[in-house]
OpenMM code with the backbone's topology and positions (N, CA, C; nanometers):
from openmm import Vec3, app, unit

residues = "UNK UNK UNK UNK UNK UNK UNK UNK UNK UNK UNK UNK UNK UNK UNK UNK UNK UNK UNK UNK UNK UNK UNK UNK UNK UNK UNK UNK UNK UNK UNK UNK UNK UNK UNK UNK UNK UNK UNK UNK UNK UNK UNK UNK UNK UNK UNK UNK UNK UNK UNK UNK UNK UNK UNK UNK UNK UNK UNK UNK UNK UNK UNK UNK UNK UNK UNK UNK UNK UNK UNK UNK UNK UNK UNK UNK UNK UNK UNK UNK UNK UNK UNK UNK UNK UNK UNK".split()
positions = [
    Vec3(-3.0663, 0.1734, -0.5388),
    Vec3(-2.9569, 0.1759, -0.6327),
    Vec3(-3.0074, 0.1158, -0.7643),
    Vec3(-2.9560, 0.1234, -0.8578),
    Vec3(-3.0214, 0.1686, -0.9792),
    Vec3(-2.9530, -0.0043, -1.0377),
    Vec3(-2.9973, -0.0930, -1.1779),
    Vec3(-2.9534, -0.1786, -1.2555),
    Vec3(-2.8238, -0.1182, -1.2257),
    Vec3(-2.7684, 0.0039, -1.3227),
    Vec3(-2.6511, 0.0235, -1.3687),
    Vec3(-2.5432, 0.0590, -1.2972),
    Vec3(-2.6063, 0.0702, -1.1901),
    Vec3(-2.5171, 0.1164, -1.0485),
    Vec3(-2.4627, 0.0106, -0.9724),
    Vec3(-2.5468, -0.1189, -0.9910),
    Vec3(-2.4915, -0.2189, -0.8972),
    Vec3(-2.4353, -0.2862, -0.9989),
    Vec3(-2.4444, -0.2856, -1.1514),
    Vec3(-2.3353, -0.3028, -1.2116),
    Vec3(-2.2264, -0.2613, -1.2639),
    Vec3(-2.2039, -0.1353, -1.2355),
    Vec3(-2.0894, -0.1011, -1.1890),
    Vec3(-1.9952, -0.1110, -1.0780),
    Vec3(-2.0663, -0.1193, -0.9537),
    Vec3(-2.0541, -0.1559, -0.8389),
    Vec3(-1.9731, -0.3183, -0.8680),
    Vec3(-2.0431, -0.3606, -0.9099),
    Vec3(-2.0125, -0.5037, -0.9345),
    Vec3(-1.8515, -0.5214, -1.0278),
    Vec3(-1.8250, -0.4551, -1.1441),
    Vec3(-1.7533, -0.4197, -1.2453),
    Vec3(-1.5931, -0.3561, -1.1287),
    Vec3(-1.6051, -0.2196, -1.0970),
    Vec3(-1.5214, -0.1884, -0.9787),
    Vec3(-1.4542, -0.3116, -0.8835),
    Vec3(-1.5371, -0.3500, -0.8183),
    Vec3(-1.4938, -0.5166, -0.7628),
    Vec3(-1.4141, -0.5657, -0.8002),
    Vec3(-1.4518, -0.6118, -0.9333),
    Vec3(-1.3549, -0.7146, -1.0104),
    Vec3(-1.2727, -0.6692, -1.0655),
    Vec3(-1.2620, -0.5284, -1.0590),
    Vec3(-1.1431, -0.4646, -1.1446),
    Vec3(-1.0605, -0.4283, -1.0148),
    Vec3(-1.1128, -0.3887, -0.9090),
    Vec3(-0.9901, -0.3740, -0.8067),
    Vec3(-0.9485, -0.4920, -0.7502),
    Vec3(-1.0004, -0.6319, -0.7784),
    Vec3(-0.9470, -0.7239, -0.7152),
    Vec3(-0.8556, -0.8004, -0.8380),
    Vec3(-0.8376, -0.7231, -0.9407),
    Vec3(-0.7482, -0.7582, -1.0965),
    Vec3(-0.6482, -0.7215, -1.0368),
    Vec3(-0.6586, -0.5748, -1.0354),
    Vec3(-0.5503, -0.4497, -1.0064),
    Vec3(-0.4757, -0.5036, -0.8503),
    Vec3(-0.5399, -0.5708, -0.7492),
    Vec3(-0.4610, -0.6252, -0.6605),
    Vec3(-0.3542, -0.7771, -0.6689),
    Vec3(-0.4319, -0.8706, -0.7720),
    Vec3(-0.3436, -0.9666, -0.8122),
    Vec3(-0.2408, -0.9686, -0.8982),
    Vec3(-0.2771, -0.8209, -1.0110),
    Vec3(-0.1110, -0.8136, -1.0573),
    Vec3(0.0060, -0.6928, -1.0041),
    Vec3(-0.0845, -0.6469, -0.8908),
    Vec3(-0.0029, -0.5830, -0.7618),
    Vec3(0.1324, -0.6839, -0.7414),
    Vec3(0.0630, -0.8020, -0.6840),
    Vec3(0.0908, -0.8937, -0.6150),
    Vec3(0.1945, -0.9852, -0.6912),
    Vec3(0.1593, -1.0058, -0.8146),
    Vec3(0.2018, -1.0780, -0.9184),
    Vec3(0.3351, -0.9785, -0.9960),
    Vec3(0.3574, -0.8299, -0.9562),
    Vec3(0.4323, -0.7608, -1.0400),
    Vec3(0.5538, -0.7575, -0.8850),
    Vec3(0.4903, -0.7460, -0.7666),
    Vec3(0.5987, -0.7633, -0.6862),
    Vec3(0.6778, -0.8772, -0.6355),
    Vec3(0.6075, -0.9595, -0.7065),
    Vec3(0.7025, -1.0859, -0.6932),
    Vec3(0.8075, -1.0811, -0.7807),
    Vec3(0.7588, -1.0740, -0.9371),
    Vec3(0.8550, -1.0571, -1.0749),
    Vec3(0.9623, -0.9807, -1.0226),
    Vec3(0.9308, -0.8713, -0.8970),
    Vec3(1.0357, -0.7600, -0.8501),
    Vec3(1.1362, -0.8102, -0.7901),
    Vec3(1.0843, -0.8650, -0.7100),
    Vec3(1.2039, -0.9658, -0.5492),
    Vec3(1.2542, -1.0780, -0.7000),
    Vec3(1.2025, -1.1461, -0.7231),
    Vec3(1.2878, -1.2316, -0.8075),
    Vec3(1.3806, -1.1506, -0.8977),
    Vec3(1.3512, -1.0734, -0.9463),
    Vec3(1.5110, -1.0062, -1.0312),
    Vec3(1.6106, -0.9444, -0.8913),
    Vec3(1.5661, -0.9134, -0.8195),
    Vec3(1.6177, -0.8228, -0.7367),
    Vec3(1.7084, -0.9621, -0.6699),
    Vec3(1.6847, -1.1165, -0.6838),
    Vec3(1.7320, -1.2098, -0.6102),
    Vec3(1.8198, -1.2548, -0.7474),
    Vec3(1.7925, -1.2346, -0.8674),
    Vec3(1.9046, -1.2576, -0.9340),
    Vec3(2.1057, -1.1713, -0.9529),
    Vec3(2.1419, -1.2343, -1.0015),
    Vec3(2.3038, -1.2152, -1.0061),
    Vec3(2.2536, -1.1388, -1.0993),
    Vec3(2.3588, -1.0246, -1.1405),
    Vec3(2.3875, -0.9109, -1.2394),
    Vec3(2.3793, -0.9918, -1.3574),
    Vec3(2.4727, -1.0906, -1.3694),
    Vec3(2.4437, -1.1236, -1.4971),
    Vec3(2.3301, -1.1968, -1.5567),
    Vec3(2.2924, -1.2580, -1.4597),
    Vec3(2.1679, -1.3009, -1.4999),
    Vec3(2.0534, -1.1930, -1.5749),
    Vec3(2.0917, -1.0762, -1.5553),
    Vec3(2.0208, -0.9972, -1.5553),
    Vec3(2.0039, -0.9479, -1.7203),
    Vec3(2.1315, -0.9487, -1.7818),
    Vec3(2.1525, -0.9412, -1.8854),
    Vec3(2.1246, -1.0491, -1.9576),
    Vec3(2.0956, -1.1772, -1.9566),
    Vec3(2.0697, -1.2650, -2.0484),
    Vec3(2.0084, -1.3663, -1.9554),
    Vec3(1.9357, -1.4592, -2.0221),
    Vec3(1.8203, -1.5582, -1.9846),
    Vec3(1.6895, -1.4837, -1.9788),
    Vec3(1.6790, -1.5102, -1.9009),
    Vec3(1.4784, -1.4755, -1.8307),
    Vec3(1.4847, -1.3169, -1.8525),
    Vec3(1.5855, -1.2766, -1.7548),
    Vec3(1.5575, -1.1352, -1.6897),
    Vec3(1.6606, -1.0697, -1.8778),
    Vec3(1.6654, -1.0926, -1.9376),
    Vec3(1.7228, -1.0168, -2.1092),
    Vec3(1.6097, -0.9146, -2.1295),
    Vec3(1.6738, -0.8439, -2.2190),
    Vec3(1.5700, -0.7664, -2.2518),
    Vec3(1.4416, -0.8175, -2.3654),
    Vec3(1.4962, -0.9323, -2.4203),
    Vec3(1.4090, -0.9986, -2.4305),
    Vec3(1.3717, -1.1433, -2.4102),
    Vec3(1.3593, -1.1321, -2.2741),
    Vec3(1.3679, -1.2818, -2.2173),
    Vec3(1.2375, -1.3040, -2.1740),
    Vec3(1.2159, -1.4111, -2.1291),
    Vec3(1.0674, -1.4553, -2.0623),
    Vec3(1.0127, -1.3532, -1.9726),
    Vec3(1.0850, -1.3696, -1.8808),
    Vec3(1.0679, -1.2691, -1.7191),
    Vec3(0.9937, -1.1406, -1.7562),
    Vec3(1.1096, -1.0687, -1.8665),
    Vec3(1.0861, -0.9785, -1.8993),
    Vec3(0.9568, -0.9312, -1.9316),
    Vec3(0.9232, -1.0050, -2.0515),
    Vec3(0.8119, -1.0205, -2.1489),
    Vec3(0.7164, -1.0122, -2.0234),
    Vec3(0.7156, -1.0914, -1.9375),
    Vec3(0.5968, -1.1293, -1.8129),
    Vec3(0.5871, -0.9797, -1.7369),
    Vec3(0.6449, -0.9232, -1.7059),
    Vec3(0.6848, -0.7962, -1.6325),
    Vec3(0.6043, -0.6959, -1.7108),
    Vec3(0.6584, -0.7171, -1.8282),
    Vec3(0.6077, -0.5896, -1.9678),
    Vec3(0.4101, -0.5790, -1.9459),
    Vec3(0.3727, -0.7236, -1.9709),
    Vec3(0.2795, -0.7761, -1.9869),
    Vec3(0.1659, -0.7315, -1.8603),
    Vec3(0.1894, -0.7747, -1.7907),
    Vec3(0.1661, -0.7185, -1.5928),
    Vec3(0.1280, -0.6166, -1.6235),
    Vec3(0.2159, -0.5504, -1.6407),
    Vec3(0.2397, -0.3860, -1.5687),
    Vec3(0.1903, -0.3123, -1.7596),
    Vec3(0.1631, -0.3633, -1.8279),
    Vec3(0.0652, -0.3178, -1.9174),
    Vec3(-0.0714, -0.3387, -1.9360),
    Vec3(-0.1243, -0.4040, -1.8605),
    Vec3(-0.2390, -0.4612, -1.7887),
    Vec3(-0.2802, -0.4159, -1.6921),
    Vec3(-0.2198, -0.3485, -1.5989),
    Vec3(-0.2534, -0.2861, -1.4765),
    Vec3(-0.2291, -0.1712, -1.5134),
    Vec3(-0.1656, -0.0873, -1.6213),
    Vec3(-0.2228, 0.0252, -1.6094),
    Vec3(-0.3868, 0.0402, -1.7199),
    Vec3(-0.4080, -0.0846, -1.8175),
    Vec3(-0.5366, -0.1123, -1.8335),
    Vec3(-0.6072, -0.1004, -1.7597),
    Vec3(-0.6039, -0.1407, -1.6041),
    Vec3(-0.7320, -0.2166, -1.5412),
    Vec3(-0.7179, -0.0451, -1.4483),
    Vec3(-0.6277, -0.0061, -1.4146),
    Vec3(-0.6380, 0.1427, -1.3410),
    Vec3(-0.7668, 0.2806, -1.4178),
    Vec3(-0.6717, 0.2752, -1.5306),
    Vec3(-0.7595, 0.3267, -1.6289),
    Vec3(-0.9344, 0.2989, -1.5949),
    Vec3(-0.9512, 0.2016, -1.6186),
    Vec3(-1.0884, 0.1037, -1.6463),
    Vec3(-1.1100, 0.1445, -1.4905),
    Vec3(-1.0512, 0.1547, -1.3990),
    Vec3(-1.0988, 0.1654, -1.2342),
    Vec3(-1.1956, 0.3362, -1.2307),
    Vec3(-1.0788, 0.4049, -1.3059),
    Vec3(-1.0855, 0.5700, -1.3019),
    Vec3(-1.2296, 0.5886, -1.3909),
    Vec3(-1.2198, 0.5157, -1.4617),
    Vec3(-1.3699, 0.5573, -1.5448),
    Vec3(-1.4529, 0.4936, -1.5097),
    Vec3(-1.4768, 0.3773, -1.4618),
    Vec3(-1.5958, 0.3376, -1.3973),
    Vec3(-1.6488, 0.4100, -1.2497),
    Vec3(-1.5120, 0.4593, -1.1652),
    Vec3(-1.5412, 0.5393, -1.0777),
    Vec3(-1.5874, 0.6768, -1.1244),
    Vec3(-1.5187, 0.7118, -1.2040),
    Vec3(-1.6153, 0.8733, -1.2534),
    Vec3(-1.7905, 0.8592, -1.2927),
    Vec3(-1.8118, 0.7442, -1.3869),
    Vec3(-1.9055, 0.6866, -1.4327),
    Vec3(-2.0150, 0.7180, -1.3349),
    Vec3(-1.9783, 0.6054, -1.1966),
    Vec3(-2.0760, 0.6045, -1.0980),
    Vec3(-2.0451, 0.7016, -1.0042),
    Vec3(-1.9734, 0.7865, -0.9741),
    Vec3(-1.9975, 0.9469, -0.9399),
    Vec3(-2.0482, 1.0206, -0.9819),
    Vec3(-2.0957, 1.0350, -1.1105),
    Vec3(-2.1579, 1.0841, -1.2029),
    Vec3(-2.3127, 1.0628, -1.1855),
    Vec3(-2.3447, 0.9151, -1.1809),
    Vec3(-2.4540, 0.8741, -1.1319),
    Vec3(-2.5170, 0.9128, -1.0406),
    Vec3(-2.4511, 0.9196, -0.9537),
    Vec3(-2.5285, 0.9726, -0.8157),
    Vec3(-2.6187, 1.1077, -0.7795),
    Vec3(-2.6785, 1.1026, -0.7945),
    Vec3(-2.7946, 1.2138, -0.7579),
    Vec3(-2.7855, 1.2666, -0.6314),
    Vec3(-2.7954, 1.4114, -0.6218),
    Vec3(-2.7761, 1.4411, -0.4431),
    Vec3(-2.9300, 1.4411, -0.3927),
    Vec3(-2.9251, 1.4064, -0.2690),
    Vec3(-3.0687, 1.4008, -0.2290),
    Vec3(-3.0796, 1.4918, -0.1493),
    Vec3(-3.1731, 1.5484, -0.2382),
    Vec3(-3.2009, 1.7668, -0.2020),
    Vec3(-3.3287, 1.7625, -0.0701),
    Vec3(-3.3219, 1.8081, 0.0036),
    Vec3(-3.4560, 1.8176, 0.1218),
    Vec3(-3.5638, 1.8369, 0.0653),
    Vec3(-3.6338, 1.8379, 0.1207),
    Vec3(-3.8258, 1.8251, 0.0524),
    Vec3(-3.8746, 1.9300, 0.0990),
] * unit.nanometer
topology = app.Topology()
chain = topology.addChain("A")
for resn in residues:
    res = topology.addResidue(resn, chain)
    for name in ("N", "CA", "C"):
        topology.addAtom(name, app.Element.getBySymbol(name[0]), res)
């Protein structure tokens, strides 16, 4: 395997283990609104422009960053790969 392959290899890693912590981190933000009262919903945290919110926005604009960044580093090193033709 090639420098650029095991750093990609390497790159993938850390980008699917991104893409799993704000998995993790966007389904919590979920159950917590989903555990708030209606009205809460409309003003404080969960407002449309409230903290919560902002945090939610933020997440989930980041993870479709790091998806992105997954899809092209995976094409990248598919690309790479050479088929190994018989002799």
């Amino acid at each position: 395997m090639s420098k650029k392959s095991q750093n990609l290899e390497v790159l993938l890693s850390e980008l699917t283990q991104e893409r799993n912590e704000l998995d993790q981190s966007i389904e919590e933000l979920i159950a917590d609104m989903a555990d708030a009262p209606p009205e809460a919903r409309t003003s404080g945290d969960w407002a449309a422009d409230g903290v919560l919110t902002k945090r939610y926005l933020d997440l989930t604009n980041r993870q479709a960053k790091v998806e992105r960044d997954i899809i092209d580093v995976s094409r990248e090193l598919t690309a790479g790969v050479k088929p190994t033709l018989p002799n």
